[in-house]
DSSP file (Angstrom, degrees, kcal/mol; ACC not computed):
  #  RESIDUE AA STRUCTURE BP1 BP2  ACC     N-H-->O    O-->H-N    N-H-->O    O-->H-N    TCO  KAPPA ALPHA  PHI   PSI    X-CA   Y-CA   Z-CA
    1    1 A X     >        0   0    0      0, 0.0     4,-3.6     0, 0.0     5,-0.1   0.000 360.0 360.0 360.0 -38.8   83.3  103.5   99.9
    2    2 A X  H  >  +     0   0    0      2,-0.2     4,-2.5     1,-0.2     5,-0.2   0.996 360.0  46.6 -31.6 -82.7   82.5  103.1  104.0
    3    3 A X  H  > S+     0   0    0      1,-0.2     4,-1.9     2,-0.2     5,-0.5   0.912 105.7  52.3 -38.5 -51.1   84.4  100.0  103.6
    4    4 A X  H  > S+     0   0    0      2,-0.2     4,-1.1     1,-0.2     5,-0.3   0.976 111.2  49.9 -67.3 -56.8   87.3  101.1  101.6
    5    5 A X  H  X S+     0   0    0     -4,-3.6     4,-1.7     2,-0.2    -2,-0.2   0.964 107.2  56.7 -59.3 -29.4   88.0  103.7  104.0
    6    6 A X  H >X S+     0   0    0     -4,-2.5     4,-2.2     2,-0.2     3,-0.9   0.953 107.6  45.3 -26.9 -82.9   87.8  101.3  106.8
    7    7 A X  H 3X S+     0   0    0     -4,-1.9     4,-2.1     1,-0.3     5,-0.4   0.872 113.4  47.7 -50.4 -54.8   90.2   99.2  105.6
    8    8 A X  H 3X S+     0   0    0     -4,-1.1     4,-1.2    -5,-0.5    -1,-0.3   0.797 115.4  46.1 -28.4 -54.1   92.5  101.8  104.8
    9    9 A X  H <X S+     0   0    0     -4,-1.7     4,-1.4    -3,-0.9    -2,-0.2   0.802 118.1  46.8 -76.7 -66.4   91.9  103.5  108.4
   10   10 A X  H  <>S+     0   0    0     -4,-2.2     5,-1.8     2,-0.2    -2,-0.2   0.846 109.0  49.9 -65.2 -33.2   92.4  100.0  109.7
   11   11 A X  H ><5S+     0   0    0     -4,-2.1     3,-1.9     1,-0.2    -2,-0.2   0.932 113.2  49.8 -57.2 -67.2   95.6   99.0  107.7
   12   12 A X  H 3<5S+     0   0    0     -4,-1.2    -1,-0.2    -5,-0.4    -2,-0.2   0.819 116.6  38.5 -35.6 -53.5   97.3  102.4  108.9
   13   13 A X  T 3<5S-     0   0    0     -4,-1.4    -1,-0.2     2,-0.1    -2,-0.2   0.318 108.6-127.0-104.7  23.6   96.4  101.9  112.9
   14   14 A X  T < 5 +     0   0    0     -3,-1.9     2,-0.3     1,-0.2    -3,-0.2   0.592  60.6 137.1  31.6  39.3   97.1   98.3  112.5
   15   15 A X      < -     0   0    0     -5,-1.8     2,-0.2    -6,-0.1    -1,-0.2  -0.675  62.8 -78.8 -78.2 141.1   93.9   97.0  114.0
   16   16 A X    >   -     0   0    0     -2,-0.3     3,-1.0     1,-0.1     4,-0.4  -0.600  27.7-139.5 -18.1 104.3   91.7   94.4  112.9
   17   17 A X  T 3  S+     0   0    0      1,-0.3    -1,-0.1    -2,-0.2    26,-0.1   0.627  98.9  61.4 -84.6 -28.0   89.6   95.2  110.1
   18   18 A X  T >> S+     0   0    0      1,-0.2     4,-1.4    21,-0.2     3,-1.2   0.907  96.6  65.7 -57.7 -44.9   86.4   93.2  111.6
   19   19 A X  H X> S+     0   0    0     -3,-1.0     3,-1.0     1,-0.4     4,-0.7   0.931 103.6  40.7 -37.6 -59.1   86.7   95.5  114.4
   20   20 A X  H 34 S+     0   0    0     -4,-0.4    -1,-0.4     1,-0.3    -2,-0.2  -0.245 107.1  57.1 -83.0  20.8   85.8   98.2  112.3
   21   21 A X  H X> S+     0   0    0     -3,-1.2     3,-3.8    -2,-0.2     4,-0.9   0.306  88.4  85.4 116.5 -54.6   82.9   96.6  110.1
   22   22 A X  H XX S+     0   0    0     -4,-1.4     4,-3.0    -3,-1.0     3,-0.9   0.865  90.4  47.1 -64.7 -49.0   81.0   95.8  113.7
   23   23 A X  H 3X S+     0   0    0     -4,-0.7     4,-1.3     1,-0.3    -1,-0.4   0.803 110.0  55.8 -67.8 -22.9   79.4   99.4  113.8
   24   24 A X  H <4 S+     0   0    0     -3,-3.8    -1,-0.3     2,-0.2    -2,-0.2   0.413 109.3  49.2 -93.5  -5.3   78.3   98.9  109.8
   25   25 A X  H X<>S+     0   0    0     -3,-0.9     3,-2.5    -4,-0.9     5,-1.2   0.833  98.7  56.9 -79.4 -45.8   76.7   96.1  110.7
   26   26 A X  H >X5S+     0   0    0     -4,-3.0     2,-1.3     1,-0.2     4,-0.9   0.921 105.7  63.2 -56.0 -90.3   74.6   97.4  113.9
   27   27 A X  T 3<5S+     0   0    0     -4,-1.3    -1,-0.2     1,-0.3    -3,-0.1   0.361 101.7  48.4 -74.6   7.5   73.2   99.9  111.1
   28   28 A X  T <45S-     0   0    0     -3,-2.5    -1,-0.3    -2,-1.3    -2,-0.2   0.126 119.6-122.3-114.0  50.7   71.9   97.0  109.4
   29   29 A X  T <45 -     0   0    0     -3,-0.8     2,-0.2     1,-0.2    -3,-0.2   0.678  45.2-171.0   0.8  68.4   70.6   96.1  112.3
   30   30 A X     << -     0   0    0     -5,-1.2    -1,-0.2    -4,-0.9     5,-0.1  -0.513  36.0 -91.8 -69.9 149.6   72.3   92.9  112.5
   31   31 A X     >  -     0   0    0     -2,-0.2     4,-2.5    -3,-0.1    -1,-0.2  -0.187  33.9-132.0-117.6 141.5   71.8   90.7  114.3
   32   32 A X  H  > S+     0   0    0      1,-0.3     4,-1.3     2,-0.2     5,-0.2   0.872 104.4  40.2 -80.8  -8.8   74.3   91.0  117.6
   33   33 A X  H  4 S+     0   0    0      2,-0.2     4,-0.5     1,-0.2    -1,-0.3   0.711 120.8  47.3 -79.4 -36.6   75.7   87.3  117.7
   34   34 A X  H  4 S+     0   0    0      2,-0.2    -1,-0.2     1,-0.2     4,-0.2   0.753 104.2  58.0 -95.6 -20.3   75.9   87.4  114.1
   35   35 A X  H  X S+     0   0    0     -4,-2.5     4,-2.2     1,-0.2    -2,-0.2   0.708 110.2  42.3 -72.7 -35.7   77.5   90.5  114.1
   36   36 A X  H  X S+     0   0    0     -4,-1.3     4,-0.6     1,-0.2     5,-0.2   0.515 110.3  56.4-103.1   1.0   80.7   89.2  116.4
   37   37 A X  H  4 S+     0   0    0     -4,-0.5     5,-0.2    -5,-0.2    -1,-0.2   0.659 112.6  41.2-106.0   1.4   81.0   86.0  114.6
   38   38 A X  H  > S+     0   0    0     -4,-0.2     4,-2.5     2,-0.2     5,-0.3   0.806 114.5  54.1 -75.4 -49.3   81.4   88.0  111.2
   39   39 A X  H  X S+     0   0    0     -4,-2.2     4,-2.5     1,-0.2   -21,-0.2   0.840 115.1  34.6 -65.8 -20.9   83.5   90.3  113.0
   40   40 A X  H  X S+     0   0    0     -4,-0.6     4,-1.4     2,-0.2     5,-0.4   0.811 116.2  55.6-104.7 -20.3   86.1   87.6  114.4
   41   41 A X  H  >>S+     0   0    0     -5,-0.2     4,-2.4     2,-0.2     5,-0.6   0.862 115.5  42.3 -57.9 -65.5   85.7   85.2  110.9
   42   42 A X  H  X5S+     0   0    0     -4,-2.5     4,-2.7     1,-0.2   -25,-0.2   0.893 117.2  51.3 -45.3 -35.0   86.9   88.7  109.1
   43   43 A X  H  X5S+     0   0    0     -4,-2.5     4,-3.1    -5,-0.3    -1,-0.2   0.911 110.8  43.5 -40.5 -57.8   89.6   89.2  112.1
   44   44 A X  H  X5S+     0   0    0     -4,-1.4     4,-2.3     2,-0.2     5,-0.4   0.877 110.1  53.7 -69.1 -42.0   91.2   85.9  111.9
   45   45 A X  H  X5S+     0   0    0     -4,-2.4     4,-1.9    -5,-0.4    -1,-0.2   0.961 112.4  46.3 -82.6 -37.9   91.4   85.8  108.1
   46   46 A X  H  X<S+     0   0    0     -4,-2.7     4,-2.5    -5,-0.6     5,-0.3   0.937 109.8  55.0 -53.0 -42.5   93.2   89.3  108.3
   47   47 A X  H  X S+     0   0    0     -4,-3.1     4,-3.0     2,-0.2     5,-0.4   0.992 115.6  40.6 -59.9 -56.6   95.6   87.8  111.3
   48   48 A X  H  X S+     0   0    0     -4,-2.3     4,-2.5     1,-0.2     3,-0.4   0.902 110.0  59.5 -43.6 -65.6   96.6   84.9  108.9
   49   49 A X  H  X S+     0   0    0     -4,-1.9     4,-1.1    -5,-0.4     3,-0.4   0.756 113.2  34.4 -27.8 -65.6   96.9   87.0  106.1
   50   50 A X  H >X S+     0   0    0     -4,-2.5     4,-1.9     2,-0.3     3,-0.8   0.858 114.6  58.7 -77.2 -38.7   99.3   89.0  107.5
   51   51 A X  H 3X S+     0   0    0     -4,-3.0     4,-1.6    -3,-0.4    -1,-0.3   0.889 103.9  52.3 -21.5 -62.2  101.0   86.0  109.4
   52   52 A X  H 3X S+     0   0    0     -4,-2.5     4,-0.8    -3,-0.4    -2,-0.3   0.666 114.5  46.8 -67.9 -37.5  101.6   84.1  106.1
   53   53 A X  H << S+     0   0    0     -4,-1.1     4,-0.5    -3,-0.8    -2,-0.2   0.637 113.0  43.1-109.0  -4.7  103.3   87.6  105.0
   54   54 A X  H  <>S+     0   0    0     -4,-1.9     5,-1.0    -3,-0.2    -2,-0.2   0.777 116.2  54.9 -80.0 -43.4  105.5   88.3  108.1
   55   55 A X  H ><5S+     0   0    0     -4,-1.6     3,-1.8     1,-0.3    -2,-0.2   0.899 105.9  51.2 -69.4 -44.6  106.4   84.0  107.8
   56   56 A X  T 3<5S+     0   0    0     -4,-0.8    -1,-0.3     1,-0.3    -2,-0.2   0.858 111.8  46.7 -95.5 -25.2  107.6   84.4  104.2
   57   57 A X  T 3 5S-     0   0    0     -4,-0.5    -1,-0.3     1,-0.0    -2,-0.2   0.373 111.9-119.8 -86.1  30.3  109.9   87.3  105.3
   58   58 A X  T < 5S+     0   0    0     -3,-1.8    -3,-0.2     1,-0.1    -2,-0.1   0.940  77.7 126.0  39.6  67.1  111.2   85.4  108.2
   59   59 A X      < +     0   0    0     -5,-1.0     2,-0.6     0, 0.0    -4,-0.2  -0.032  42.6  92.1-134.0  10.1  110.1   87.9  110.5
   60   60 A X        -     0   0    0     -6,-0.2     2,-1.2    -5,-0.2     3,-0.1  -0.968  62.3-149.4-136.2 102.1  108.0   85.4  112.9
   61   61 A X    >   -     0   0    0     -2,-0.6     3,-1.8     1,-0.1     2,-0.4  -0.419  17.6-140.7 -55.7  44.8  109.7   84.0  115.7
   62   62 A X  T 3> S+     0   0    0     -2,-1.2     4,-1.6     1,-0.3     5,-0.2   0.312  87.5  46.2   5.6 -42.9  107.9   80.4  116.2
   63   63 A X  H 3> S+     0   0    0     -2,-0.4     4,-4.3     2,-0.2     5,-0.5   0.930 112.7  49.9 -77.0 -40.8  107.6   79.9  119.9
   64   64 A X  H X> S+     0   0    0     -3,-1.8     3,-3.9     1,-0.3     4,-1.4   0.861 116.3  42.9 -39.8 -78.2  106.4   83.1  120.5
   65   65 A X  H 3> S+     0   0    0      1,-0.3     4,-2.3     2,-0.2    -1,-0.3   0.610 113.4  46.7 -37.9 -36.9  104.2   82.4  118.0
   66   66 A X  H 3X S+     0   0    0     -4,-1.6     4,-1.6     3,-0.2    -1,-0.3   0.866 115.6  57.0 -74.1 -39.8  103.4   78.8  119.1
   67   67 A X  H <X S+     0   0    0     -4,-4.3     4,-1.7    -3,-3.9    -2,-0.2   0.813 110.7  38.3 -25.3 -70.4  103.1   80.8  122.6
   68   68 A X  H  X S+     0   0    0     -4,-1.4     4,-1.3    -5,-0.5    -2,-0.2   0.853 108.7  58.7 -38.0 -62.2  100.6   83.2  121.6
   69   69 A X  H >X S+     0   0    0     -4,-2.3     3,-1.4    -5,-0.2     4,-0.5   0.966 107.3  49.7 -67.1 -59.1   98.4   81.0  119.4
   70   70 A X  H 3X S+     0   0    0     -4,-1.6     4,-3.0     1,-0.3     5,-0.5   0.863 113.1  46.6 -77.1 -19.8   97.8   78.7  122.4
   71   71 A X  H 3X S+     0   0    0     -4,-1.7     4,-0.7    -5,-0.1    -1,-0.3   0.752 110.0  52.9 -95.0  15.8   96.9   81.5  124.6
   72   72 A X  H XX S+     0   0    0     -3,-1.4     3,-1.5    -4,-1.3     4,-0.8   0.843 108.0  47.1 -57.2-114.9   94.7   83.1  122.2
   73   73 A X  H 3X S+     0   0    0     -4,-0.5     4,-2.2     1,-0.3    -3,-0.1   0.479 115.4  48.6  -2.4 -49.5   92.6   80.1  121.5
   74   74 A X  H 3X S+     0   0    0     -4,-3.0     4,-3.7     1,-0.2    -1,-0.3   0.988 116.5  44.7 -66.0 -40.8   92.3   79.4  125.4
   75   75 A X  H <X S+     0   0    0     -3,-1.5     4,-3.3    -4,-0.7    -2,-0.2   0.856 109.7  51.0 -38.3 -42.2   91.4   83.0  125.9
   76   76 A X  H >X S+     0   0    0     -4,-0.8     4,-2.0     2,-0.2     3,-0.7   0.985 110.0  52.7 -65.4 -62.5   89.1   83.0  123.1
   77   77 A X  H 3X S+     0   0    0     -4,-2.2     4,-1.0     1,-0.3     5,-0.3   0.808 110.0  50.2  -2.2 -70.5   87.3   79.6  124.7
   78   78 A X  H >X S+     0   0    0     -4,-3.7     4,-2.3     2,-0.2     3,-0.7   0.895 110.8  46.4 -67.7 -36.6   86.9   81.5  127.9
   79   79 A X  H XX S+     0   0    0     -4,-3.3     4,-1.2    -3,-0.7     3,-0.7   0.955 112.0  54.1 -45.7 -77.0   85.3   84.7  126.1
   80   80 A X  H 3X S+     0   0    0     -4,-2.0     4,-0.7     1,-0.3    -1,-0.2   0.325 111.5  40.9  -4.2 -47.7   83.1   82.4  124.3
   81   81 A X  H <X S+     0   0    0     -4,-1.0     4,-1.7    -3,-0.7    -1,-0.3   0.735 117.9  50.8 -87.6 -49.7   81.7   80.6  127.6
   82   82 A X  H XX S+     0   0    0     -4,-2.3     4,-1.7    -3,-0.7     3,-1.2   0.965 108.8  46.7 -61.7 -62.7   81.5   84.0  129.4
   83   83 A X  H 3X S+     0   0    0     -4,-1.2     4,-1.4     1,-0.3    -1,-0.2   0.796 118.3  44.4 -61.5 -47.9   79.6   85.9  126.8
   84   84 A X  H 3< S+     0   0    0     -4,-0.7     4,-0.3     2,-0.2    -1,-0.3   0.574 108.9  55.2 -71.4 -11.4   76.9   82.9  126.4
   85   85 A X  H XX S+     0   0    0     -4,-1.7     4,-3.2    -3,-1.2     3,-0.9   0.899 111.7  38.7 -74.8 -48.5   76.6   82.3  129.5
   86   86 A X  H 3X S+     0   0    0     -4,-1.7     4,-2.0     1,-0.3    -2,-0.2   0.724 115.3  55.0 -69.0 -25.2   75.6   85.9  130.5
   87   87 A X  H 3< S+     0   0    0     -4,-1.4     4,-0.5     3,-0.2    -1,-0.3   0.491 103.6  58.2 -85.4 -32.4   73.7   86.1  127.4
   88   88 A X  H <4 S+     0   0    0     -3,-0.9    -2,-0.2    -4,-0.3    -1,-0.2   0.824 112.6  34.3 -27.6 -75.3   72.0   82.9  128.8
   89   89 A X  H  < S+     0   0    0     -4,-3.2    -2,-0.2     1,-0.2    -3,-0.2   0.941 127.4  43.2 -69.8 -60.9   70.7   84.5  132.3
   90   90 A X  S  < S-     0   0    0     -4,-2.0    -3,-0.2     1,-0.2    -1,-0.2   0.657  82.9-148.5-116.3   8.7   70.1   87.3  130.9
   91   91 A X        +     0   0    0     -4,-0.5     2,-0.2    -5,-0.2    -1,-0.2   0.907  62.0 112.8  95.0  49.5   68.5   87.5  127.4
   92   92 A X    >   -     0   0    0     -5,-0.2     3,-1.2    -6,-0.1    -2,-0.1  -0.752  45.4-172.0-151.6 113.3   70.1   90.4  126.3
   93   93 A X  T >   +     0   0    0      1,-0.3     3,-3.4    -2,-0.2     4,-0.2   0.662  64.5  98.3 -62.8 -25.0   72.7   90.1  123.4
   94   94 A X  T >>  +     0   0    0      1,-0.3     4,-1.2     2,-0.2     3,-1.0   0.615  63.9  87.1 -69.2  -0.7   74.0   94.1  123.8
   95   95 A X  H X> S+     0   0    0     -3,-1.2     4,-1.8     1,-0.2     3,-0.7   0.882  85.8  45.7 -45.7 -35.7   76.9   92.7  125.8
   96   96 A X  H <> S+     0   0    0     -3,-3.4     4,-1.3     1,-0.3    -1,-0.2   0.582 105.0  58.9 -87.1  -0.5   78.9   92.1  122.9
   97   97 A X  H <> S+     0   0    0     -3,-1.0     4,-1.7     2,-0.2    -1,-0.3   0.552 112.5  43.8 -85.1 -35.3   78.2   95.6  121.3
   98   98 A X  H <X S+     0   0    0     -4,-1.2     4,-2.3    -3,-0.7    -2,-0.2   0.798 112.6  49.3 -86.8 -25.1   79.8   97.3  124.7
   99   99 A X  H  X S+     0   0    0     -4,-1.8     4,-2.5     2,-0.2     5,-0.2   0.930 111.6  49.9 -85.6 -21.6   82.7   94.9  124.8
  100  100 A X  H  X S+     0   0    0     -4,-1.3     4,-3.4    -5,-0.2     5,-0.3   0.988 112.9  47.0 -46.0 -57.3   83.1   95.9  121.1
  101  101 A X  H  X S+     0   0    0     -4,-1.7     4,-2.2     2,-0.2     5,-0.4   0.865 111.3  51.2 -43.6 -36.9   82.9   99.9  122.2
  102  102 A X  H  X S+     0   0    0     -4,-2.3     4,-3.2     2,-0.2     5,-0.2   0.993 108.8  51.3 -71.5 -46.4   85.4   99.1  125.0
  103  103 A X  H  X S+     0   0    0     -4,-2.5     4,-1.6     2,-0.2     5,-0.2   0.979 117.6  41.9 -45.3 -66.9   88.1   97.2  122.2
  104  104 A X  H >X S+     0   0    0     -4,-3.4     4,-3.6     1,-0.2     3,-0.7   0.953 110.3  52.2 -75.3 -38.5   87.9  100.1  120.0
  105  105 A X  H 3X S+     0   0    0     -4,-2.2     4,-2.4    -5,-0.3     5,-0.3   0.979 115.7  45.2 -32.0 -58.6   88.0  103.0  122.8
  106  106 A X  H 3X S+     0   0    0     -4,-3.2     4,-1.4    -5,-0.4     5,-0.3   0.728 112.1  51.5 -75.1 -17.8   91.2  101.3  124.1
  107  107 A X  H <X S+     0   0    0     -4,-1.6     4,-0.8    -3,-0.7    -1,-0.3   0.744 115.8  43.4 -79.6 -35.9   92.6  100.9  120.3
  108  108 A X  H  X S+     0   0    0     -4,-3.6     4,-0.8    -3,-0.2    -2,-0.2   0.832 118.1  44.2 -85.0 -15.9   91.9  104.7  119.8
  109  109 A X  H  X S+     0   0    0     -4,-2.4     4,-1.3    -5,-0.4     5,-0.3   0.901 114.7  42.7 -79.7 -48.3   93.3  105.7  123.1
  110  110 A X  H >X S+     0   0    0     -4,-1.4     4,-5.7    -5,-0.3     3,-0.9   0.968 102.9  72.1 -87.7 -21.8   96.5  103.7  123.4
  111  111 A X  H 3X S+     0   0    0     -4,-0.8     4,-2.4    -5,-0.3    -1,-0.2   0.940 103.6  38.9 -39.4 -49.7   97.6  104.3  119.6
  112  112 A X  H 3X S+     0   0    0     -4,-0.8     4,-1.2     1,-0.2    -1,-0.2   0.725 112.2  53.1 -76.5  -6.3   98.4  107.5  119.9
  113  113 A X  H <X S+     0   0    0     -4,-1.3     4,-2.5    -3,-0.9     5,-0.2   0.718 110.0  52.2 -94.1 -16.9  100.0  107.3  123.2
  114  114 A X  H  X S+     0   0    0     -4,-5.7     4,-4.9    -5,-0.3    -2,-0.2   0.962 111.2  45.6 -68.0 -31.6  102.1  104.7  121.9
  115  115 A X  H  X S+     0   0    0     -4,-2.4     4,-2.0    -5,-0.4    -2,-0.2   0.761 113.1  52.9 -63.7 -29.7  103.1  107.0  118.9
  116  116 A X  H  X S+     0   0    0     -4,-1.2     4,-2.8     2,-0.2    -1,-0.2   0.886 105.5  52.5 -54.3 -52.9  103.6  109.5  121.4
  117  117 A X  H >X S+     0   0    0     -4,-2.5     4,-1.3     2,-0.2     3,-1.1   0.995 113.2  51.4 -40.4 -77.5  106.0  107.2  123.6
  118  118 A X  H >X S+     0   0    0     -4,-4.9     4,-3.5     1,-0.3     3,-3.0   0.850 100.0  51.0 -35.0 -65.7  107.8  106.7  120.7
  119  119 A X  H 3X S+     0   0    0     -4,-2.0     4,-1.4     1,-0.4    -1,-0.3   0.811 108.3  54.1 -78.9 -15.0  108.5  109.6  119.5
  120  120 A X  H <X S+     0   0    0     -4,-2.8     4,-1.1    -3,-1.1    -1,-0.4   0.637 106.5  60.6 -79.7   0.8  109.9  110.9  123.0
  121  121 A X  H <X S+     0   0    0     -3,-3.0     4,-3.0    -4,-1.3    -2,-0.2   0.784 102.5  45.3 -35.2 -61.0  112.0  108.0  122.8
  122  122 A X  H  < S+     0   0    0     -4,-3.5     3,-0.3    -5,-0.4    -2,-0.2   0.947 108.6  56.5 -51.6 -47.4  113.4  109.1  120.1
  123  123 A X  H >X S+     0   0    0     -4,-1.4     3,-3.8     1,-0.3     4,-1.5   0.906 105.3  52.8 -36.8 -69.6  113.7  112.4  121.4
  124  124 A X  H >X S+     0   0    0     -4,-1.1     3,-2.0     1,-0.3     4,-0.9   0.891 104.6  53.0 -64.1 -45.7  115.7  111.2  124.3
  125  125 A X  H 3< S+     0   0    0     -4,-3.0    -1,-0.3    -3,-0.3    -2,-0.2   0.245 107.8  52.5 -88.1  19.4  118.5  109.1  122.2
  126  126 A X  H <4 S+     0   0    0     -3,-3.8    -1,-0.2     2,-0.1    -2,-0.2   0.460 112.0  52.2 -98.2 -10.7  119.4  112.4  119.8
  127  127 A X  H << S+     0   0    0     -3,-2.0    -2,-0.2    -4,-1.5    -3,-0.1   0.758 105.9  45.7 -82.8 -22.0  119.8  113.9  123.2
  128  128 A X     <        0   0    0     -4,-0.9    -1,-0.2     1,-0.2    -3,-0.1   0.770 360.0 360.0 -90.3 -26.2  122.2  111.3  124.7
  129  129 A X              0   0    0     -4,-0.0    -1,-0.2     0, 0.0    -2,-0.2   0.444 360.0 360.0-101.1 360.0  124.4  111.4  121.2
């Protein structure tokens, strides 16, 4: 049932679903390397998914996209190198368990200020009419 709200929870605040899994995995005490390469396999297979359903309504602008995808992939590269390297000197895995805490702090903090933005947007262009 954890999981089904998750996904539900995630679907809604348009987040990644992997994200949200990473903490039900640290309680089974998983392992943390094993824990972020579950969490970005389950990430990526939601981002297609939902790719593949934006592409069939011709909703996907294709340089962006082509745009995106290559800086995602370098980005990812450079995480990749960074995290194993420090995880190299210094034999302690819990980095990726705080940069997980920091992704979702900054996914619950700016959702609502975006929904907030909005809706004084809105506010402002019933005012102007």
């Amino acid at each position: 049932s954890y999981c089904f709200v998750a996904s539900v929870l995630c679907a809604c605040a348009g987040i990644a679903g992997g994200m949200v899994y990473a903490p039900l995995f640290l309680t089974y005490n998983m392992i943390p390397q094993v824990m972020g390469a579950t969490q970005s396999m389950l990430t990526q297979i939601e981002s297609y998914s939902i790719f593949i359903e934006y592409e069939e309504l011709n909703e996907v602008n294709d340089q962006l996209a082509f745009v995106f995808s290559v800086l995602t992939l370098i980005c990812a590269f450079i995480g990749i190198f960074g995290v194993n390297s420090y995880i190299a000197k210094s034999g302690k895995q819990s980095i990726i368990t705080v940069m997980l805490t920091i992704v979702l702090a900054i996914s619950l903090v700016s959702l609502p200020l975006k929904y907030a933005y909005d809706i004084n947007n809105s506010d402002n262009e019933i005012d102007k009419k």
